[in-house]
N, C-alpha and C positions, 0 to 999 in steps of 0.2 A: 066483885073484886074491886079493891080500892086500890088506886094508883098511889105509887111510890112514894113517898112523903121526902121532903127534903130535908137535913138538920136544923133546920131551926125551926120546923113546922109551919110552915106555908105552903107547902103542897106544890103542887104541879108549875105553879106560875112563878116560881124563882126561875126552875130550869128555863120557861118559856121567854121570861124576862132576860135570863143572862146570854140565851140564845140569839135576841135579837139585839141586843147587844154588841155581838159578837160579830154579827152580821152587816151591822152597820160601821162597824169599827173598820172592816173590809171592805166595804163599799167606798167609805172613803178613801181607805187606799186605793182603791181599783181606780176609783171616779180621776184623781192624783194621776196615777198613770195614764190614761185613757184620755188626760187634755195634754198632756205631755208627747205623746205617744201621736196625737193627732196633729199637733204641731209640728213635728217633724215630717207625719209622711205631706202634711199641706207643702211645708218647703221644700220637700225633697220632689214633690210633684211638678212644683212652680218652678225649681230648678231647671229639668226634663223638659218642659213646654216651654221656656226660655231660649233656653238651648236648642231647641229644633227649630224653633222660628229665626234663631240667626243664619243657622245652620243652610235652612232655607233663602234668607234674605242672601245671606252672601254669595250663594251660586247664583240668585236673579239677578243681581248689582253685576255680578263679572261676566256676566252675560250680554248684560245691557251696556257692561264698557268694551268690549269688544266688538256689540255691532256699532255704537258709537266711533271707535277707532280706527273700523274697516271703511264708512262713512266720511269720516274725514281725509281718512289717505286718498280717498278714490277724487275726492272736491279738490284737493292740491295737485294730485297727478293729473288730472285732468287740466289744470289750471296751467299748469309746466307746459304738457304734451301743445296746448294751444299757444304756448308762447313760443316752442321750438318750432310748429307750424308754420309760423309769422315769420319766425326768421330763414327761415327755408324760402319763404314766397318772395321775401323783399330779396335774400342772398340770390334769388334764382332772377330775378330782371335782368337785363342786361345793364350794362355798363357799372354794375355794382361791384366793389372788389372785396370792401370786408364790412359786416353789418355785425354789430355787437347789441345785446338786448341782456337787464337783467330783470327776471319775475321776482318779485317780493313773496318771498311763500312762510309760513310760520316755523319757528325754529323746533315749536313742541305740535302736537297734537295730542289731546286728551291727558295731559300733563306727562306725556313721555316721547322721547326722542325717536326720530327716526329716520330710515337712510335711503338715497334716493340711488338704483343704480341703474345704468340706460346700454341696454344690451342693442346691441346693432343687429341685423340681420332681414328676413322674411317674414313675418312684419318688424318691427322696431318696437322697441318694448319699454316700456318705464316699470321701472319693479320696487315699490317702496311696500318698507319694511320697519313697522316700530317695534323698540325695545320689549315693552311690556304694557300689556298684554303682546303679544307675538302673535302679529296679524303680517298679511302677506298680499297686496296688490296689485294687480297687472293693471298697465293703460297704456293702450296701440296708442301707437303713434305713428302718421304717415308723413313721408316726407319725399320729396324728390332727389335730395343730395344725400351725399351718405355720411350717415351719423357714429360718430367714434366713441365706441364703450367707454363707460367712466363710471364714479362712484362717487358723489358725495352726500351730504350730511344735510339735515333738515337745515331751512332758511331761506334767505338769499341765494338765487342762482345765478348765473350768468351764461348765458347762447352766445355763442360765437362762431360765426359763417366767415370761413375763408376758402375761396375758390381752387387753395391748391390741395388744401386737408380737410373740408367738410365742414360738417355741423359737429360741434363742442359743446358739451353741457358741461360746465364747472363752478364751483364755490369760490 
């Protein structure tokens, strides 16, 4: 049996000729999509892995500024508590009638504000409190005279011992 003859008489190898032909003409299309096609899912991959890595960095950063900021409240209240101390000791001598002391303390901590409030009682308490992040610090504080609640604002303080009203912490 003899294969199929093509119109113009060349036999089998037109059909095989135009086939590959055909073949290659798709190919290149395909090949056309297939960098196009791989281009996008690269960025669209680079995108995702981008993205998770900030995603990631940004909860280790706000992490790290809030032990940062619990850190620093606790080094200033600490720094108060020993200056109300002082003035408790010198207010308590005798023959002393009023002793004024002010601590130089920083107005920001970790570039944000925050406030110092001093609760009187069993023990005596220093409670500072910055804005943002919102952290939260307790520091005892012992005293022999009694100390009058108040409230102020990161900075400059100022202790005041007077023998008829206590110890005063104010701005």
């Amino acid at each position: 049996m003899t294969p199929p003859t093509a119109p113009d008489g060349r036999g089998d190898r037109v059909r095989r000729g135009s086939r590959a032909r055909a073949r290659s003409r798709s190919r290149s299309t395909d090949r056309g999509v297939s960098t196009a096609l791989g281009y996008v899912l690269t960025l669209s991959i680079t995108v995702v892995l981008i993205s998770g890595l900030l995603v990631a960095a940004g909860g280790f950063v706000s992490d790290e500024r809030e032990r940062v900021t619990e850190t620093e409240l606790d080094v200033v209240g600490n720094r108060l508590a020993a200056g109300v101390e002082s003035v408790d000791r010198i207010g308590a001598a005798p023959g002393e009638s009023r002793v004024e002391a002010t601590v130089r303390l920083p107005p920001r901590v970790t570039g944000t504000t925050y406030s110092i409030e001093v609760v009187s009682g069993s023990p005596n308490e220093l409670v500072l409190t910055s804005t943002d992040p919102e952290v939260t610090v307790r520091v005892p504080v012992s005293t022999e005279t009694s100390l009058t609640a108040s409230r102020v604002d990161g900075g400059d303080v100022t202790i005041t011992y007077d023998p008829s009203s206590g110890l005063e912490v104010s701005s």
